[in-house]
N, C-alpha and C positions, 0 to 999 in steps of 0.2 A: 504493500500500500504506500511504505516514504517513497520508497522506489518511481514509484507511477505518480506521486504528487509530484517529486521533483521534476519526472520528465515532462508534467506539464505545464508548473509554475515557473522551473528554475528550483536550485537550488539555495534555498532562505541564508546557509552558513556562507555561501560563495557569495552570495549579494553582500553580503555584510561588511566581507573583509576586500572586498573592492572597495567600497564607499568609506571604511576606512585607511585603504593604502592612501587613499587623493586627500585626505586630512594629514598622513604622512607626511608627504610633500610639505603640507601647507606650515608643522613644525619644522621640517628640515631648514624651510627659509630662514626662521629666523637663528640657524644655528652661529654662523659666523659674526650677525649683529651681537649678540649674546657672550659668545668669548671676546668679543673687547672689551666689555662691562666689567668695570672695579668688581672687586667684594663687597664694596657700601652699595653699589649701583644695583648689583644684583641684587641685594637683600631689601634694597628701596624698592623694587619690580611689585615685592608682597602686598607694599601699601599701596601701589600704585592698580593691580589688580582689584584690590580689596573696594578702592575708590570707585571704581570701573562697575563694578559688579552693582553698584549703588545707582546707578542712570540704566532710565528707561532706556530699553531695548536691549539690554547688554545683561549678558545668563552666564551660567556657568561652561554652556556649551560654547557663547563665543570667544570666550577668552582663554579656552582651552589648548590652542596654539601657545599662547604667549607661556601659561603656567606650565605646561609639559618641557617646553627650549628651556624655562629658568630653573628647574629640577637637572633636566639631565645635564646641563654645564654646571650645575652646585652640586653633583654628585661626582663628575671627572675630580671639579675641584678638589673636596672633600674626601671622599673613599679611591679615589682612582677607577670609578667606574664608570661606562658611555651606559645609556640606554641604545640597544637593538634596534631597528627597524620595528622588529618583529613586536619588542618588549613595547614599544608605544602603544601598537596594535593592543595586545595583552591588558595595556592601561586605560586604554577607550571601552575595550567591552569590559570591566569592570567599575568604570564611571558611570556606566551604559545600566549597570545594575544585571550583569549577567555571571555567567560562568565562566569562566577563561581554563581553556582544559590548555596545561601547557609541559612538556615532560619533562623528564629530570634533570637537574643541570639549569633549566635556561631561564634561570634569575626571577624564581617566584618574589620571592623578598626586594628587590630592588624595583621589579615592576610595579607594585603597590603603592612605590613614592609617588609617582603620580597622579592618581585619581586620590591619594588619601591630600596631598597637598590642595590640590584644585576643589577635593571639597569641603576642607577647614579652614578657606579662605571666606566661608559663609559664617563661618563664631560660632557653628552651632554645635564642637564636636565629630570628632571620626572615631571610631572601633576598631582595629585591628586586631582579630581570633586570632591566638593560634592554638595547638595542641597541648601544651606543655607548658612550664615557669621558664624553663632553660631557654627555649623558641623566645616568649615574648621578653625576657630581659634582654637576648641577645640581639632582636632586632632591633629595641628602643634603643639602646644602646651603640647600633650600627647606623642603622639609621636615623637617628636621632641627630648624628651630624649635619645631616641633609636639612632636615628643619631647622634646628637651631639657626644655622647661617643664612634661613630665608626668614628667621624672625618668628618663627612659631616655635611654641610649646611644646613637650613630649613625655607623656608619663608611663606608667606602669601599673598594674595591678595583679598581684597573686597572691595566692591564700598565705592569710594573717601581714602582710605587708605588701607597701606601697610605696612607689619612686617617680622622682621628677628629673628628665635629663636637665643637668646643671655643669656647666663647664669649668667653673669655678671649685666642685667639689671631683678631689680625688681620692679613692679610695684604694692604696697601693696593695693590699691584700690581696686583689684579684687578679689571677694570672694575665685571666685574657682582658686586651685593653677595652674592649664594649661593653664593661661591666663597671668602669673604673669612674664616672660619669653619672651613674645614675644614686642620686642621693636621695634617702629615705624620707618620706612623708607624709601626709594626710591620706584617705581616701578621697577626698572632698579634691582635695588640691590636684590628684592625679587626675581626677575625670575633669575637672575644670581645664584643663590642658587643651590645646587645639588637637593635640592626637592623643588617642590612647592602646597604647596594647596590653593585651591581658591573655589569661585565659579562658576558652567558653565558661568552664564551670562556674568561675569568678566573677563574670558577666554575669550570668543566669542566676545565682546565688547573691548577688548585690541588690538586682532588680528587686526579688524577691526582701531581703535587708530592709529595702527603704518602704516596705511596708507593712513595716512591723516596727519602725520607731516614734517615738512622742513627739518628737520635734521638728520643724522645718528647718532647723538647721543640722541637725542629723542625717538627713539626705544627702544622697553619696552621689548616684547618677542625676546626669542632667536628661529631656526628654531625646527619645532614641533615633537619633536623626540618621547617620550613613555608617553601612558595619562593610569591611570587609573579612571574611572568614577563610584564613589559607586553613587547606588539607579539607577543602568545604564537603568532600563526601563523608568523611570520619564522623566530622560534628553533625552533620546534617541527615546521613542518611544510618549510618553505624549504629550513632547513637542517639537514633531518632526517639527506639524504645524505651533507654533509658532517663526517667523523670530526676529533675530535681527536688530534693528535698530537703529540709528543715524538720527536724522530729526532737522531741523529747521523750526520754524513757517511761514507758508504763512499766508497770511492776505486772509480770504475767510468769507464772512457774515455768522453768525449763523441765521438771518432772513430765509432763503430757509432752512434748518433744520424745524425748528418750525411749519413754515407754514406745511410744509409734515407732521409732526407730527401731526399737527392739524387734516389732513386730514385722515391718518391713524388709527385715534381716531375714526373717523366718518363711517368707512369701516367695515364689519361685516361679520365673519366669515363665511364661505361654502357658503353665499349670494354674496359676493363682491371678496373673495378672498379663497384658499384653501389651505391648510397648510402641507406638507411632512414630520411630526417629523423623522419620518429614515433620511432621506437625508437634512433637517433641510431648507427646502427651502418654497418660500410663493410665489401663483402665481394666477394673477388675475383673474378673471371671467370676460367673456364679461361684466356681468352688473356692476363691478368690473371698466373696463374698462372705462365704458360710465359714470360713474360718476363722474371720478378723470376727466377725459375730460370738463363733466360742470365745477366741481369744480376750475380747473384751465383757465377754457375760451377758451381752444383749441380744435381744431375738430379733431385731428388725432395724438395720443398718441405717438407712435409707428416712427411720421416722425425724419428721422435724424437730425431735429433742436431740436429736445426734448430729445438725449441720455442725456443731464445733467438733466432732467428732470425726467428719467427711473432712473438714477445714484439714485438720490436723495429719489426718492417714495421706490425702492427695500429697500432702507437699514431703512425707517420708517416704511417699513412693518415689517423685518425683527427687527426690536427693538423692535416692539408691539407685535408680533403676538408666536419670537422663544425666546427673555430673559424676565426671570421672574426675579424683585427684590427679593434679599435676595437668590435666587439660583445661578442665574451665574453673580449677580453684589448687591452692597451694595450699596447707598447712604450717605455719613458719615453728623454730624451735620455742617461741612463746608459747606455743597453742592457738595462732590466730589462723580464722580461716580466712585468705585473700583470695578475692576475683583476681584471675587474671584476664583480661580483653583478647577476647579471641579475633581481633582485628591487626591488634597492634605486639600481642604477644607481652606487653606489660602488666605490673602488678599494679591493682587501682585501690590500693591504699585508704582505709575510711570511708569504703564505699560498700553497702549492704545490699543483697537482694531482700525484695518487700514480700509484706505478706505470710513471716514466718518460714520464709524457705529458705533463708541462713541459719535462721535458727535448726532447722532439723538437716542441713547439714553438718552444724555444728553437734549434735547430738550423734547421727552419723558417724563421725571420725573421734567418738570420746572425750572432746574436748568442753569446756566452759561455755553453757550455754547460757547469752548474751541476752539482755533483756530486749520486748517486742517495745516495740516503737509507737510513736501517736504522730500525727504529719501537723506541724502549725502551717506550714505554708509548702507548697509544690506547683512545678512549671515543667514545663516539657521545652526539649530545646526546639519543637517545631513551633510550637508556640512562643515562649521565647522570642524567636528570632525575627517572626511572624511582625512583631510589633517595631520592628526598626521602616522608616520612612523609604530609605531606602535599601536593598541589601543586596550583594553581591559576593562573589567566592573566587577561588583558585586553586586549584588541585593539579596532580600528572594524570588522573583519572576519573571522569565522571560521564562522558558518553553512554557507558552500558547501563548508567541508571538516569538516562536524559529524562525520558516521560516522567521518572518520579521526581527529578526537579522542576516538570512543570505543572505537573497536576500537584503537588502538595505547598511548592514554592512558587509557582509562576517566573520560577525563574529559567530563563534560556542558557542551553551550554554551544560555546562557540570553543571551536576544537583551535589552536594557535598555531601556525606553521613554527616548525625549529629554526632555527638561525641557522644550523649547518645541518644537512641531512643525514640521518641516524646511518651510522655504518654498523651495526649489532645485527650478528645472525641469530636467528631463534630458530632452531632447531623443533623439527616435529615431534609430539611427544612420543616417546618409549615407553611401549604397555608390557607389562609382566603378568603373568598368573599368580605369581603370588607373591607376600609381601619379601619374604627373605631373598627370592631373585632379583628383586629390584632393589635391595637394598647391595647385594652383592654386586650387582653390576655398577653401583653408584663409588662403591669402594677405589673399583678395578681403575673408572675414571678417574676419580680424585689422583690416585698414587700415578697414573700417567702425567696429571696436569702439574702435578705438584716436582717431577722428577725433572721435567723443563723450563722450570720455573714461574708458570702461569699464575696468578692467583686465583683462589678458588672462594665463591662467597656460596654455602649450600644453605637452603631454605626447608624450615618445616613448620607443620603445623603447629603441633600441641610441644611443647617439656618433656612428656615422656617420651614422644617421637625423639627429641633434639638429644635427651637422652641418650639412647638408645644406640645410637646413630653414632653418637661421641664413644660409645665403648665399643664397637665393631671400628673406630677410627682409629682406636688407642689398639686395638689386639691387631691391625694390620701396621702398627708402625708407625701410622702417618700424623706427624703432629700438628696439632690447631687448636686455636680457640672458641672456646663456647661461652655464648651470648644467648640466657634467656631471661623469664622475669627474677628468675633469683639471685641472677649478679649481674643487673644493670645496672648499677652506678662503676662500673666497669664499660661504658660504651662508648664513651667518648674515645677511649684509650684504642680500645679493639678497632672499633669502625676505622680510624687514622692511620690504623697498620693494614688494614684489610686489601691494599691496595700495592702491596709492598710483594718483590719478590719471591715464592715459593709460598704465600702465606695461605693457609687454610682455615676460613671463620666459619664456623657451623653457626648460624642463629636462628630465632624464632620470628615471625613477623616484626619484631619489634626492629629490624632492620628495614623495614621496608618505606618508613616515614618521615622526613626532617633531616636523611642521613646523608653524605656526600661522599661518597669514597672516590677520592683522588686516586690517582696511577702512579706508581711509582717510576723512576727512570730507569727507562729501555722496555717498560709493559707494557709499551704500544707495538712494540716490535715482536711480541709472543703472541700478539694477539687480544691484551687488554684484558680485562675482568670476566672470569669465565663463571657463569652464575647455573648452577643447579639446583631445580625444585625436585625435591625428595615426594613431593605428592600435589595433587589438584586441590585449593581449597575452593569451597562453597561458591564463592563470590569469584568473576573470574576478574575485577580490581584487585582484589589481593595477589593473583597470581603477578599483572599487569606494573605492579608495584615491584612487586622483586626483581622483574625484567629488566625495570627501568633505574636497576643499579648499578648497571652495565649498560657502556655505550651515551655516557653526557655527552653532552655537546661535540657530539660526529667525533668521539673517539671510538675506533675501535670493541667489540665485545663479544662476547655467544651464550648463548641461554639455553638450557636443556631440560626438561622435567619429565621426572620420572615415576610411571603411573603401576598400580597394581589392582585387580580386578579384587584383592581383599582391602583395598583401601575404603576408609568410611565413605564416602561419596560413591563410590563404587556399586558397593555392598549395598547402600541404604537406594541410589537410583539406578539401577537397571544392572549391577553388575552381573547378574546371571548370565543373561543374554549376550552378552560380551564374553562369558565365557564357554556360552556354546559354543559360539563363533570359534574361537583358538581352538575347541576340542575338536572339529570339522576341520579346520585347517592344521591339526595334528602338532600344535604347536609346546616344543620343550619347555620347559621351566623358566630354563635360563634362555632360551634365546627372546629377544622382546620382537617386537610387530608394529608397524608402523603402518595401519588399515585406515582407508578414507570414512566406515561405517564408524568405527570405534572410535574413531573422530570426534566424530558427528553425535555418535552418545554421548562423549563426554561433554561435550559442548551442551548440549542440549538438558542434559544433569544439570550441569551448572543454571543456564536458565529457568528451568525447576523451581532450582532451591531460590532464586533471586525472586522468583514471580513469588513464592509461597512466604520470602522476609517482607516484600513488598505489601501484599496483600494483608499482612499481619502489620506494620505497619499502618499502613493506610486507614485501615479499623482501628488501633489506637489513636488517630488522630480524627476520628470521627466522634469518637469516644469524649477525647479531651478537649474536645471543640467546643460542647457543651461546656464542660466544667470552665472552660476557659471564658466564655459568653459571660458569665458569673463572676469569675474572676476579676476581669475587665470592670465590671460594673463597682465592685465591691472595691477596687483598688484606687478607682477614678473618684469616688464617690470619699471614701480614705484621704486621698489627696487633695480633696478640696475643703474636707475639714482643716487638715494641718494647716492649709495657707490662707486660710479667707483670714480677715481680721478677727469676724464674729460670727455664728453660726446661729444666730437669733431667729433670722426667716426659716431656716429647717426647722427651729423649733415649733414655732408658730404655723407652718405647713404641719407638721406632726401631731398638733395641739385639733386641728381643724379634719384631719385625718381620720382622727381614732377615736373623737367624739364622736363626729357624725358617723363611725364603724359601730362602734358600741348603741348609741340609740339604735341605729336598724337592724342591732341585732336581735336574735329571738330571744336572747337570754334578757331584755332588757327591761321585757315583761316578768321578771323572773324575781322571786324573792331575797337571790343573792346578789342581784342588779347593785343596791346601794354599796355592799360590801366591796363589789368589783369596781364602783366607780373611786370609793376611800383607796382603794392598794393605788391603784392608778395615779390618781390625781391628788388626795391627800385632802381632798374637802371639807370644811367643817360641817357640823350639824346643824347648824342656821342657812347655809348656802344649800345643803341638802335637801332638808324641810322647802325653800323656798325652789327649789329646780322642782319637787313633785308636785307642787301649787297649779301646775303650768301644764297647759294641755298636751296631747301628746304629738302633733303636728308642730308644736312650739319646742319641742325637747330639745332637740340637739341645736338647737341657734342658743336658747337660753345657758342649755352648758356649756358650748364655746365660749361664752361672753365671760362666764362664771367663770372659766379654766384661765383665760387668757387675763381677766382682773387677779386672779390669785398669782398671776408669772408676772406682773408687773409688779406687786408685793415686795414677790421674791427676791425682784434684783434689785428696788430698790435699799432691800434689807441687806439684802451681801453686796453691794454696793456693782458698778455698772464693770467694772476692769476682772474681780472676781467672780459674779456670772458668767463671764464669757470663759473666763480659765476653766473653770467646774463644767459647763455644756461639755465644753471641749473632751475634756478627760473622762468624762461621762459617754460621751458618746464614741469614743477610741474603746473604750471598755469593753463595754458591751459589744460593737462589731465584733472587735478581737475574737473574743469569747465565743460569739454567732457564729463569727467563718469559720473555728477551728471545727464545731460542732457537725458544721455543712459539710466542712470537706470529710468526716465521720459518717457523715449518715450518706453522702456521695460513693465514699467506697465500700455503704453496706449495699448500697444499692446497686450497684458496679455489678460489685460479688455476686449478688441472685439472680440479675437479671438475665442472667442465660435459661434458667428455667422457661421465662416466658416463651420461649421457640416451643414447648411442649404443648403448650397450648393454641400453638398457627397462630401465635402472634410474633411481628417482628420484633427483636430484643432492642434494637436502635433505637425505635419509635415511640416502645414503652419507656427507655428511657430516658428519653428526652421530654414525652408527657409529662413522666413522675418526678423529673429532677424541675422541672417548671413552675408545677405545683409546689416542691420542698422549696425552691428558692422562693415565692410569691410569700409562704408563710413565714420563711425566715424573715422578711423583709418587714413583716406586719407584727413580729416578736420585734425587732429591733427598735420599733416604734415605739411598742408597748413598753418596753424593758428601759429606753430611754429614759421615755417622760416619768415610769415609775419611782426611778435614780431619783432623776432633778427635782419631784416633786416631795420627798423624803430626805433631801437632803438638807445640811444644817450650813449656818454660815461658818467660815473658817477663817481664821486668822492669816493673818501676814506671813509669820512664819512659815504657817499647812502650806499658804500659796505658794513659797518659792521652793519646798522640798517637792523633790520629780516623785514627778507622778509615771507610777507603771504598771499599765497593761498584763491581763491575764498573760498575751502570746508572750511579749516583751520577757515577763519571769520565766513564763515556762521553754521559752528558748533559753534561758541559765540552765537548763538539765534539772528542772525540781522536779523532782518525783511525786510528791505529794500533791500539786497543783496539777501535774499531768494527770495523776489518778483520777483528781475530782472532777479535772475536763471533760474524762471519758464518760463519766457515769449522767454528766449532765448532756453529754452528746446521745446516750442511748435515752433520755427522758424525753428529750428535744424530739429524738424518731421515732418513739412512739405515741407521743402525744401530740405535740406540736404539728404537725406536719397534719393531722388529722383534716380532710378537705371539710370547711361549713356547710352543715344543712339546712339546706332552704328556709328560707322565711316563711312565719306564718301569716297569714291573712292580713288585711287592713283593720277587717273588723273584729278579728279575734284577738291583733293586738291592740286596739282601744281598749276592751272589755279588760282586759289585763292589767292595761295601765292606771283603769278607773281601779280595779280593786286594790291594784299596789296604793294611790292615793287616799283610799278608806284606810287600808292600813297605816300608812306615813301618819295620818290622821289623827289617829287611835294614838299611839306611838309619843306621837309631841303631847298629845292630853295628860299619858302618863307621866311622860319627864317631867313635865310643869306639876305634877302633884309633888313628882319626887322632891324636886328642888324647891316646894311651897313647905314640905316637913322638915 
């Protein structure tokens, strides 16, 4: 179908980069004007743009000539580096708000200067993502020269510290000089910077920060104007799945862990239980069934007093049966279980899977199980990133997942020609029958390349693969180093030699991102970096990744991977079939096969699994769409308490609100009507007595008038500067406390809502109904809950006034246990009550008759007090 749009449209990538060759041109002119220009001259250009930028007709697009020539002549200056032809290219379609797919080698980091320069010349802040602390220090720091000498700012941010490039501060500690420069500071100060780099996490976790503190001048980001995000498939599609989050400990027993664990242990594959590796799911068998039912002493699995019980057994299946140690988690000699990122082959440090499935992994491997979690605040980096004005990326690979940056991002990928054309042979792959042949033959190579001195960079999946591999390397003699998540602060070292005569690095993904392996002298003459994939992974970026660590910028290289029909990819899609095939063509062990069918399957595996991350995917962000609709509201709504002066009109809208709710309610007629209007509003008995006097078509104007005279009391009693401090905190309180509860009753609702498919309804649909309903109620608690506060509150002193005031979320982000306990238990009152949909109104006539008899009564009532108080 592209096939047949392009041969009728044209090609949209080809259009593109033509119409940016001839803006090429158009900075090229001013190149030689530009190197005449002083160092003041050049750096006067900033304000001189800036000026520019400020008259009608004149954008960011037409002064983009002039800001691109005074970048790339303050970067010769400065670093000794030109911008490419190509790398301007690269800089447009990321101005452009796109994808720039550009390969290894050809100056991701230096092309950025551009579009981030040209678009911090608006004040309004730039983003620059990357992967890692090491990445964003070392760019701020490198690049930071570049700005500084055109007059801009340059900060930094990563977890628990903050830096400003200062040329004045040197800090001789650090080897390398692009570190030496950047001086410690504010959060505040670093986002206030014309440019900022950081980390995603840091980013996404800040956002999230600045709504949860008291104050307006504890806001850390400014609003989210242009991000660019290098290794944009990692963050964006990798780690699309994984949410951010903010939690404080619930106190919940590791005992019920264990025991499942225990049980788990005891349950036995295809007999007790069946295993989906595609869709990574574990699901019982009748006999399966009837055993965990002995085992636990109950007769009916499945009845709804056992969902924590189903809770519990799915995720000890799910720990035993879908993670292997040493592939998708490590154990360290602490006892700690660490993810390691099956993308990148790192250990992600402080990072828990949700939902109690660390935990019964934790239980699983004997270790100290760790307390379950309560979420104050979560974001997802598709949402996240979603909210920047403008966004764009750069990566060596993102083609193969184009559609999914347009359907989830709207964002286009434009593929970037190389500056020199790629001289790297990539070799067809080599298929084995099984897995020891392939690993034998990968030996045989190695000890060939390594005897002429080639270097050798070998890629594997998992730790125990890289393992493995390292002791078949050691019992053939051949020496190397190994790189995985367990001795990566060892990578700088290794990766710097990997390029070095005779050398042999066995690593795990974690080579395949942010890493540079230069050539050492005369290994351009062997032939360059000779790179082998020890197996196919999942995603065929990652393979595309390792490739492209051989062969930068039109040096020399050769790539080889090597496949086995018992490799997991294999086995889990289609490898049967692939090994009929070799058993029809009588194929030995050891000799491999290089077929156009087998190809083709594996090709088509891979596409598989990418449709089925995609599709899984996709659905969580249908999912968190909703929650985010909410989020958005709550957070906006948040920020405009912090900054208004006074928040008097919400009051007063609130006041007019939930009066006029309350009278038309049915309850209103109702004999604990008076008692609900006292909690609320805090009425005396003289104002009471005279609001029942009053017909019932007059009710609620007379109790607005009555509510709104007792709020003008009020403040003139706590006087006009201290009402507004009290709303305020008053009203942070209670959200805080609301949202934590929503996002509670959000992921009980999450959790069940897969049942609804059993009864032919769509689970999307129900819950987007049901979560509209819970947010419409939370929103009419938050009301109620307000004015209940301010109307029960006392005046406070001077002192009260200036001691900070803090927020349920605020404490319970300090890790209080106690406070998180009682969030929880008010979050399940909240879903069971609160949320309850109102039932209809009754009658016109049958609430007059109602209201006449409440007024016989109020009646009656006042006769008596007037006696009591005449004795």
């Amino acid at each position: 179908m592209k096939k047949f749009v392009k041969k009728v449209l044209g090609d949209p990538e080809a259009k593109t980069l033509r119409r940016l060759r001839k803006r090429v041109n158009e900075i090229n002119s001013y190149e030689e004007e530009y190197k005449k220009l002083s160092t003041k001259d050049l750096r006067a250009k900033t304000d001189e743009l800036k000026e520019k930028l400020g008259k009608k007709g004149q954008s960011l697009d037409t002064i983009l000539p002039e800001a691109f020539s005074a970048v790339r002549e303050t970067a010769w200056r400065q670093i000794k580096q030109r911008h490419y032809d190509v790398q301007l290219i690269g800089g447009m379609v990321l101005h452009e708000g796109k994808v720039a797919e550009m390969k290894t080698g050809e100056g991701k980091t230096l092309v950025a200067t551009l579009p981030v320069y040209l678009n911090a010349l608006e004040g309004k802040g730039v983003h620059v993502v990357t992967v890692n602390e090491y990445l964003a220090q070392r760019d701020a720091g490198w690049m930071g020269q570049i700005y500084h000498a055109l007059g801009l700012s340059t900060g930094v941010i990563i977890p628990d510290h903050s830096f400003i490039y200062d040329l004045t501060y040197n800090n001789e500690e650090h080897e390398d000089e692009r570190f030496r420069h950047l001086r410690p500071c504010t959060r505040q100060e670093a986002y206030g910077a014309d440019i900022t780099y950081g980390t995603n996490n840091e980013f996404g976790f800040d956002y999230l920060r600045d709504n949860m503190v008291r104050e307006v001048d504890q806001l850390r980001q400014r609003d989210l104007h242009f991000a660019i995000v290098d290794e944009v498939d990692s963050i964006l599609i990798d780690e699309a799945r994984t949410p951010l989050i903010i939690s404080a400990p619930s106190a919940t027993s590791g005992a019920s862990y264990e025991q499942f664990a225990k049980i788990a242990r005891q349950l036995k594959r295809d007999k007790h239980f069946e295993v989906d590796e595609k869709r990574k799911t574990v699901v019982l068998t009748d006999a399966g069934i009837t055993y965990v039912e002995k085992a636990l002493g109950i007769s009916n699995l499945y009845d709804t007093e056992n969902i924590r019980t189903i809770y519990h057994l799915d995720q000890a299946l799910r720990a035993e049966a879908l993670f292997k140690r040493d592939k998708d988690y490590v154990v360290t000699k602490d006892g700690e279980v660490v993810i390691v990122d099956e993308f990148t082959g790192r250990l992600l440090k402080g990072r828990r899977y949700n939902e109690g499935l660390h935990q019964a992994i934790e239980a699983k491997e004997h270790v100290d199980v760790q307390e379950e979690s309560m979420t104050l605040a979560t974001i997802s980096f598709q949402n996240y990133f979603r909210l920047y004005e403008k966004l764009s990326g750069m990566t060596g690979t993102a083609k193969t997942e184009e559609e999914e940056f347009h359907q989830i991002y709207e964002l286009e990928v434009v593929e970037i020609p190389p500056n020199k054309p790629i001289a790297r042979k990539d070799n067809p792959d080599m298929i084995f029958r099984t897995k020891k042949a392939k690993y034998n033959a990968i030996i045989n190579n190695v000890a060939e390349l390594q005897k002429r001195g080639q270097p050798v960079l070998i890629g594997t999946g998992a730790i125990e693969h890289n393992e493995e591999l390292s002791r078949l390397l050691n019992k053939a003699g051949i020496k190397h180093e190994v790189l995985n998540a367990k001795n990566n602060e060892r990578e700088a070292h290794i990766v710097a030699q990997a390029g070095q005569k005779g050398s042999v690095t066995l690593a795990t993904n974690i080579a395949g991102r942010g890493t540079d392996i230069v050539l050492g002298e005369g290994i351009a003459k062997l032939g360059g970096l000779y790179v082998v994939g020890s197996e196919r992974h999942e995603s065929r970026r990652i393979d595309n990744q390792l490739r492209g660590r051989s062969g930068r910028q039109g040096d020399p290289g050769e790539t080889q991977f090597y496949v086995s029909t018992e490799d997991d990819l294999m086995r889990v899609f289609g490898g049967d079939r692939i090994r009929v095939v070799m058993d029809r063509l009588r194929v030995d062990d050891d000799i491999p096969i290089q077929n156009r069918f087998i190809s083709r399957s594996l090709e088509a595996a891979q596409k598989r699994v990418e449709g089925f991350n995609f599709d899984t995917r996709k659905n969580v962000v249908q999912y968190d769409d909703v929650m985010n609709r909410h989020r958005v509201a709550i957070y906006t709504l948040r920020k405009e308490v912090l900054k208004q002066a006074n928040i008097t009109g919400k009051i007063k809208d609130f006041i007019h609100e939930q009066a006029e709710m309350m009278s038309a309610s049915p309850e209103s007629y109702s004999e604990e009507f008076e008692t609900q209007l006292q909690e609320v509003f805090n009425l005396d008995n003289a104002t009471l007595d005279k609001l029942f006097d009053t017909d019932a078509e007059k009710f609620s104007k007379e109790l607005i008038k009555a509510v709104l005279n007792k709020y003008e009391e009020q403040t003139k009693d706590f006087g006009k500067e201290i009402i507004e401090k009290v709303e305020r905190d008053i009203y942070l309180q209670v959200m805080d406390n609301l949202w934590m509860q929503h996002l509670e009753n959000m992921d009980h609702l999450r959790q069940g809502i897969h049942w609804i498919s059993v009864g032919q309804k769509d689970p999307l649909v129900e819950y987007r109904r049901q979560s509209k309903i819970m947010f419409e109620q939370m929103q009419n608690v938050l009301r109620h809950d307000v004015l209940r506060a301010l109307f029960h509150a006392r005046p406070v002193s001077e002192q009260e006034l200036d001691r900070p005031i803090e927020t349920e979320l605020t404490i319970a982000a300090r890790n209080s246990v106690d406070n998180a306990d009682r969030i929880i238990e008010l979050g399940d009152e909240f879903h069971e009550e609160d949320f309850n949909v109102a039932k209809e109104s009754t009658s016109q006539v049958e609430s007059g008759k109602r209201h006449n008899a409440i007024k016989k009564k109020r009646k009656n009532e006042r006769k008596n007090r007037k006696k009591g108080r005449r004795k």
